[in-house]
N, C-alpha and C positions, 0 to 999 in steps of 0.2 A: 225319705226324700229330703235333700240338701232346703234346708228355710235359708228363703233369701236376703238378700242385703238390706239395711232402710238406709236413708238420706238423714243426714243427724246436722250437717253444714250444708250452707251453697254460699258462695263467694267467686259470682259472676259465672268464668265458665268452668271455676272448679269448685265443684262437692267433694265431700265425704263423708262416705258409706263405712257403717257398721256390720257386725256380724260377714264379714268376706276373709275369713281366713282360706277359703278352700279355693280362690284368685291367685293366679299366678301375676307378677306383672306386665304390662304391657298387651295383657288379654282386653279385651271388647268387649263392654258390658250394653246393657238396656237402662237407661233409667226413666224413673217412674211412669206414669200412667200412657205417656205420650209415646215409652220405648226409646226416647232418645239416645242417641247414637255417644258413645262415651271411650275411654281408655284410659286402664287405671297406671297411674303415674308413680306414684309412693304406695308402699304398704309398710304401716305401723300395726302389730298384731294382729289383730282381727277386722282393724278399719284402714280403709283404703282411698287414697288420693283418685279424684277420677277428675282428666278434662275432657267435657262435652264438646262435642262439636259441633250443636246447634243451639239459638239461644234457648237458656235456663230461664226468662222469665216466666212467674206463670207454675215454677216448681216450689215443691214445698218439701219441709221436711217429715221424716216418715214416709214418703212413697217409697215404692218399693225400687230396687235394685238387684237384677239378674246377670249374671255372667253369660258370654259365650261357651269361656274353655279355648277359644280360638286368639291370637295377638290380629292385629289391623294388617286386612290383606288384601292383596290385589287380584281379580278377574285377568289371564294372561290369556287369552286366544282370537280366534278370527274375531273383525268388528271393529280394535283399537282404533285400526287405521282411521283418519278423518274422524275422529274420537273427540267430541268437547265435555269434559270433566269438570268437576271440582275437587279442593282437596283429597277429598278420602273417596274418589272416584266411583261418585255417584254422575250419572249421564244428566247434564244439564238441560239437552233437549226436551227430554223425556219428562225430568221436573216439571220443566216450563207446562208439558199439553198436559198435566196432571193437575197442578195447582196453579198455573199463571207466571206473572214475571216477575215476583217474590216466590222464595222457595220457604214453603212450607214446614212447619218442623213434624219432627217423628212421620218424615215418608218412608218406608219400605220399598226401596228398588232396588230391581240388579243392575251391575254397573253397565254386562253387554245383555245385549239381544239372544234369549236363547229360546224364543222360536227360530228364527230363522235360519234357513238351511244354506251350507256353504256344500261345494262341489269338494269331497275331498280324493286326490289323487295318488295311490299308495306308492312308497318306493323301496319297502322293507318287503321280503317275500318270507313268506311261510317257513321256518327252518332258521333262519337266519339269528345270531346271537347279536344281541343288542343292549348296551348300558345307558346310564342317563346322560343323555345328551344328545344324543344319535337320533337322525332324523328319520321319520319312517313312514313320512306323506306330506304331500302340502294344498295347501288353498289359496286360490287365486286370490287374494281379496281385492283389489284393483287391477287396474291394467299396467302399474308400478311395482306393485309390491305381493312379490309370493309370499305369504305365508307360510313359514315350516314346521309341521307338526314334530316336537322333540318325543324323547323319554325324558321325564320328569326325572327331578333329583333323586338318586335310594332303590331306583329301582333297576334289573339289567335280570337278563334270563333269555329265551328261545322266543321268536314267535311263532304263538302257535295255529294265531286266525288272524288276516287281516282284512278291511273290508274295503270297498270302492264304494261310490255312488253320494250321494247327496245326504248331511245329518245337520242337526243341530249340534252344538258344542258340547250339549251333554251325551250325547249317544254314543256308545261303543265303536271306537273305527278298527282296535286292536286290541287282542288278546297274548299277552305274554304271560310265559310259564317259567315262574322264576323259583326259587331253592324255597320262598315259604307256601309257595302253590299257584294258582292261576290269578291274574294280574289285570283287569278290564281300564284299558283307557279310553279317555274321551281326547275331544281337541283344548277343552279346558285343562288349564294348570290354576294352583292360587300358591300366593307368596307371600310371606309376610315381609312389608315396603322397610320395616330399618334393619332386613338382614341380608348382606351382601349375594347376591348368586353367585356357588360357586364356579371355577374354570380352572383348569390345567395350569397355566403359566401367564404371568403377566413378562411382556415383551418391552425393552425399549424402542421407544417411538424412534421410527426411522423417517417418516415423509412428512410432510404438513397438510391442513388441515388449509384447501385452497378456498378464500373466501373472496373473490373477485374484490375487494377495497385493497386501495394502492396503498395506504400506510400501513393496514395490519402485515398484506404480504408480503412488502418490500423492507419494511423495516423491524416489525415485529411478527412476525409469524409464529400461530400456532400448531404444533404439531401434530399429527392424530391421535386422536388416545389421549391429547393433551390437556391442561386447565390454567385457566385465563380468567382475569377477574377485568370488571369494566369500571372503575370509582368516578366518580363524579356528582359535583353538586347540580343543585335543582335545573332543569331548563340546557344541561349538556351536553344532552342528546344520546342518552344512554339507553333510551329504547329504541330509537331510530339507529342506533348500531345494532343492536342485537335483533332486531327487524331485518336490518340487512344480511346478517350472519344468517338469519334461519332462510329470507328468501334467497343465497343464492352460495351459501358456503357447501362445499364438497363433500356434502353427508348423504347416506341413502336415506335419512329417516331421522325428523325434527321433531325432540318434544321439547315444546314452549309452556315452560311454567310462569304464568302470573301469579306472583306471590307479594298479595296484598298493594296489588295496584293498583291506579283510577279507573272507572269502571269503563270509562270513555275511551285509554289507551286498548283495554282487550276489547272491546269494541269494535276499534279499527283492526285489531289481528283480525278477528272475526270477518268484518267486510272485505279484508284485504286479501288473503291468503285465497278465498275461494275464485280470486279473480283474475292473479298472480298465476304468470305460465312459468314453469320449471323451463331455463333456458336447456336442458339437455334433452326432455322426452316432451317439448311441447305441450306437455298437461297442466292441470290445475296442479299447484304446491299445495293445496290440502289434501292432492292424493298421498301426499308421503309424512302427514304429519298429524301428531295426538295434542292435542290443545288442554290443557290443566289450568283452567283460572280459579283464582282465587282472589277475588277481587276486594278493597278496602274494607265495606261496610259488612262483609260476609263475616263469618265467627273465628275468633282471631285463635281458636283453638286448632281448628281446620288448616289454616296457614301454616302451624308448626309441622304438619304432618305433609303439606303437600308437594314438598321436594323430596322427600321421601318416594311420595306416589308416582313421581317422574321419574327419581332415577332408577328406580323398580319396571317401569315400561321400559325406561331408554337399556337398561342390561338384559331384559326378555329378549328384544331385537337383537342387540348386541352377540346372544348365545348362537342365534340363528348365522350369523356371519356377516351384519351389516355393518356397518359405520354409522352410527346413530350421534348425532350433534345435541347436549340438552343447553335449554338457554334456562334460566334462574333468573326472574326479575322481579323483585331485587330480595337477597340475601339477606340486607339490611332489615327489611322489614317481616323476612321468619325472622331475624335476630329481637324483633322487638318483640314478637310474639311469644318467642323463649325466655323473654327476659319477664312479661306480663306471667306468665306461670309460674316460674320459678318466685315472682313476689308474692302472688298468693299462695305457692307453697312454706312461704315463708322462711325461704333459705338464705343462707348468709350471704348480701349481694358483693363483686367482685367491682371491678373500674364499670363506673359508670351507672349501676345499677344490671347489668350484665351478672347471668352468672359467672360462678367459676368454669362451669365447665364449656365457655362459650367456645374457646379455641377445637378442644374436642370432638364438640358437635360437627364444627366446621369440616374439618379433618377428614371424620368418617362422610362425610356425604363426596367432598372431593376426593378422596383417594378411591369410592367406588368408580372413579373413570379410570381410562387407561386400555390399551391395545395388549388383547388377551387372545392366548389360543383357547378355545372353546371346547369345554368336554365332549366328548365322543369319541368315536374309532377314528375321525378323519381329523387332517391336521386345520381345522378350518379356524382362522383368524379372524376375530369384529374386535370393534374397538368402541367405545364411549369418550367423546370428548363434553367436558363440562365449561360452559364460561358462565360466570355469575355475576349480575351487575351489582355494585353496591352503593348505595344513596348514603352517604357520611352527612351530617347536618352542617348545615352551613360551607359544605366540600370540603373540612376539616377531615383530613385522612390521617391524623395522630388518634381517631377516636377507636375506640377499642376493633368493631366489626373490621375495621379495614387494616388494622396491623394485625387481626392474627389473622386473615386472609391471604396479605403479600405475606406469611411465613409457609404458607402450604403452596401457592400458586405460583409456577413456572412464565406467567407471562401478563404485564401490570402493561394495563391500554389505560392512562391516567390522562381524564377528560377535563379540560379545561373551559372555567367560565370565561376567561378574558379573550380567545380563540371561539367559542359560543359565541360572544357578543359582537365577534367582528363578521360574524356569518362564516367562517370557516369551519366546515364541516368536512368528515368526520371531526371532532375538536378534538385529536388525540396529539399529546404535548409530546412531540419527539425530543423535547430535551428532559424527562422525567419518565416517559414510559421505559419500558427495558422486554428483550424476549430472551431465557437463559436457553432456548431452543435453538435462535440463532445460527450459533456457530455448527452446531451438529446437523441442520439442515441445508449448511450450505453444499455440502459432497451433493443431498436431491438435486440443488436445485442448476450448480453445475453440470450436470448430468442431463436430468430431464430438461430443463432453458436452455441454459446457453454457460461454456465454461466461464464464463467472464462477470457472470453474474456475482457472484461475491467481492469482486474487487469495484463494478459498480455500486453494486448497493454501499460499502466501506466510503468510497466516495460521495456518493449523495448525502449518508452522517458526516463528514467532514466536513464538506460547503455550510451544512446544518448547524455545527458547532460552531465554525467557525464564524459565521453571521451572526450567532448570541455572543462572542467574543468580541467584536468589531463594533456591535449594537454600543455598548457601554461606550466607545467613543464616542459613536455617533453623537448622542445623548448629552456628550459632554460638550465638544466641542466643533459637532456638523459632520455633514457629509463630506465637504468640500476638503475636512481636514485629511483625509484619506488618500490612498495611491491609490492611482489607476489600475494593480491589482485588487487592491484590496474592493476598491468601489466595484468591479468585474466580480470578484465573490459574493456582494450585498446582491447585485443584479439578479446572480444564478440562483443565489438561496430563495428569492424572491418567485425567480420563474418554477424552481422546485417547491418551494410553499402554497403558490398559487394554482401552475398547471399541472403540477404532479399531486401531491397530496392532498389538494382541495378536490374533494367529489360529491355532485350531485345526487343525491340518492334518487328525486325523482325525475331525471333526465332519460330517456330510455336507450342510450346508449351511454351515458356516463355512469350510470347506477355501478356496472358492471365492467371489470376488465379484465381481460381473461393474464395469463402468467405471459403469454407471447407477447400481447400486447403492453403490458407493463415494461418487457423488461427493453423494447423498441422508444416506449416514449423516456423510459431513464437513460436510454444508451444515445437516444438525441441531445436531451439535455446536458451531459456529461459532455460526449464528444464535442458540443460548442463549446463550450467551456473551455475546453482545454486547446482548441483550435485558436479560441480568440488569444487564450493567454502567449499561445505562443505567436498571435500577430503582434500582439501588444511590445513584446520584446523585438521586434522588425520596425519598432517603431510608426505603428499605425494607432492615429488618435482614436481614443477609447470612446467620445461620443458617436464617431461612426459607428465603432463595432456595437454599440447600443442601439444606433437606429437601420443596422441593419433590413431587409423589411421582410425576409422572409420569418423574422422573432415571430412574427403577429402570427403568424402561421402553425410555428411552432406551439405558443400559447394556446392554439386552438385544435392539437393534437390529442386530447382529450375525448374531443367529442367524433374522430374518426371511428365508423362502424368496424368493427371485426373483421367483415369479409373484407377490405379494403384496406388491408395492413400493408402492401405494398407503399402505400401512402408515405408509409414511414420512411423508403428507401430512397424515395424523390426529393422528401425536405432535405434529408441529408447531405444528396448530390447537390441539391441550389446551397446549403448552409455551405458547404465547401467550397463552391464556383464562387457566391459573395465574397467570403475573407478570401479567395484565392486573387479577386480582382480589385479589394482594399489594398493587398501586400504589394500587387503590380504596381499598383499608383502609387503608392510609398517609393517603390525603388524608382520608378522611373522620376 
């Protein structure tokens, strides 16, 4: 019998254990009396690097240390859904009725429910050849979200029994009889969270990724399958974007990782979401979402692991054929976590006290998104889109986390304090953000909107530009010094800064705007513009065309409800009647 490890160091939430040469790394140990929950990080000979995941106080040296044999895995079957986690996806609720509203150390839990019995419905028949990936039954789990029982990775052969009726997630639903013999699966799979799932083919992104806010979709859009990072210093509003991404961006399925956030923001997910109706199926938006916090005061070892744990859910789903959205908040603070390890492992630290290998890390967690065709016989496509927030200190984005970020990520929403402070929200700086999506999405959105959409949006950046270009006069030498185009440009960028990009997140018809209704209130805004500009040339005084009065109307095109989008076609017709009877009076 293998003698096992002792504890010879502790240095916070990393020990090291002696005698464990026969540890692989990255396997799951126990340590000492308590069995706390561990994962060994370095191995030097026969002694090993372990960070715990719960707090080490209270441990000593010489207790003993046991391996699993197993790396750090996730529970993948019916239950996830409406799932609230912690890092290393232990079920918080369950914590709580076991030891209270502190989590206990050295608890023993499974992550899902495996009493309880799911309705499973087969669609693989007796005979039938099947590989990993291929679906061969499913469970309801909500009135959202079917559940689809796969083949697991390794495995493919004949089926040879399959069952119907009501199980637990360990019970046999299917027997395949594969080249090393017979094959018993359950609805359970386990994974280990830092190894990619495989899939057939990764696809380029063709559509975007529709999140009802006017500035992500109109001017920066992300793609499905895409990855977006959100920077911004303190008070931003960088969870309140990505609150609004999970309640109402174009995903079948949200996993929200809190990663080492206040305990008061998951809090509100918490309150918020189960109350929050999905504007497409009327239900609760906790029907379609796994909740992963990890909140500040929790073990900052747990942190490092817990966007691993998400994006291990969000690719389960993914396999299945969903569009699965994960939100990361914030990035920054796994990076501090990585960076706290890597000092008590005592590595040679890189900018900043970061390791070297902070860009890496990065890397592999974002490049597992992306729109992928999905193993099995059928051609079925899901995708993972990642957007990660990141908290730079003092909103200094020259700091390490955030420039090797903008080197992997396709789409920079860069959140500004001085836009914060004036109360414009979203605060996303359209003269600094950038989406390299863009241009490849404009064939979607010509297509699906309206042809003309690309040469609007082009224009609505140009008024945009062109108003940080004119500002610098302004500044210098007034308003007054300006032509009555140029002053007609400050108007529009204003009416575009204010009634177009500025959104209410809890307004219940501003929160959300569908791509019809955007592309109605930019195609009003534009068209005055351009209408006035060419009254202006007719020689009609430009404080008329400013106090026009149907503007105030316009202004208040925002908050017109969806069903009532015809609305848009009426301002239009008075916006054209007004300057048509400005220019009258001019001539005559």
């Amino acid at each position: 019998m293998q003698e096992k490890g002792r504890i010879i160091k502790i240095s916070g939430p990393l020990i090291v254990a002696e005698n464990m040469a026969d540890c692989k790394i990255y396997d799951v140990v126990k340590v000492g009396d308590k069995k706390l929950i561990g994962e060994v990080i370095e191995l030097r000979g026969d002694k090993a690097s372990i960070q715990v995941y719960e707090e080490t106080s209270g441990l000593g040296t010489g207790e003993e240390v046991e391996t699993t044999g197993m790396p750090l895995s996730v529970e993948l079957a019916p239950g996830l859904i409406e799932g609230i986690f912690d890092g290393i996806q232990r079920p918080l609720e369950k914590l709580r009725e076991l030891t209270g509203d502190r989590i206990a150390r050295g608890v023993q839990i499974a992550s899902l429910d495996h009493e309880k019995l799911w309705k499973f419905t087969p669609c693989a028949k007796v005979g039938d050849k099947v590989a990993s990936g291929d679906v061969i039954g499913s469970v309801k789990e909500n009135v959202l979200i079917e559940h689809k029982i796969m083949v697991p990775f390794g495995i493919s052969g004949t089926v040879e029994k399959i069952n119907e009726g009501e199980f637990n997630i360990d019970q046999t639903v299917c027997v395949i009889k594969t080249a090393k013999g017979k094959t018993e699966l359950s609805m359970l799979q386990k994974w280990p969270v830092r190894k990619g799932r495989p899939y057939k083919e990764k696809l380029p992104p063709s559509s975007p990724l529709v999140t009802g806010q006017r500035v992500i979709d109109t001017l920066f859009p992300i793609a499905r399958g895409g990855v977006a990072s959100v920077p911004g210093p303190f008070g931003s509003g960088k969870t309140v974007v990505q609150h609004q991404l999970a309640k109402w961006a174009d995903a079948d399925i949200i996993v929200y990782v809190g990663c080492g956030e206040r305990g008061n923001e998951m809090t509100d997910v918490l309150n918020e979401f189960p109350e929050l109706i999905d504007p497409k199926s009327g239900e609760p938006l906790m029907k379609r979402t796994v909740l992963i916090a990890n909140t500040s005061d929790m073990p900052v070892a747990a942190r490092e692991a817990s966007i691993y744990t998400g994006i291990t859910i969000a690719e389960y789903f993914r396999d299945m054929g969903y569009s699965v959205a994960i939100m990361a908040d914030s990035t920054s603070r796994w990076a501090e976590a990585l960076r706290e390890m890597s000092g008590r492992l005592e590595e040679m630290p890189g900018e900043e006290g970061y390791p070297a290998y902070l860009s890496s890390r990065l890397a592999e967690f974002y490049e597992r998104a992306g729109i992928v065709k999905v193993l099995g016989s059928s051609d079925t496509v899901g995708s993972v889109t990642a957007i990660g927030a990141v908290s730079p200190p003092g909103g200094d984005i020259s700091e390490p986390v955030s420039q090797a970020t903008l080197r992997i990520v396709k789409v920079f929403w860069g959140l500004s304090s001085s836009l914060a402070y004036k109360r414009h929200f979203p605060a996303i700086d359209w003269l600094t953000s950038y989406s390299l999506y863009a241009e490849r999405l404009n064939g979607w959105f010509a297509e699906e909107v309206s042809s003309d959409w690309p040469k609007l949006r082009a224009d609505v950046m140009k008024i945009l530009q062109e108003e940080a270009e004119l500002d610098e006069i302004v500044r210098l030498v007034g308003m007054d010094a300006l032509s009555p185009k140029d002053r007609l440009t400050m108007e529009t960028a204003k009416s575009v800064r204010e009634d177009y990009l500025h959104q209410n997140a809890f307004h219940e018809v501003d929160t959300y705007a569908s791509l019809e209704k955007q592309y109605r209130m930019m195609k009003l805004i534009v068209d005055s513009y351009k209408q006035s500009l060419a009254a202006l040339e007719k020689n009609v005084d430009l404080e008329d065309l400013l106090e026009i009065p149907v503007k105030e109307k316009i202004g208040r095109a925002k908050y017109i409800p969806e069903k009532e989008i015809k609305t848009f076609d009426e301002l239009d017709a008075e916006y054209k009647k007004e300057i048509s009877d400005l220019v009258n009076k001019g001539v005559l």
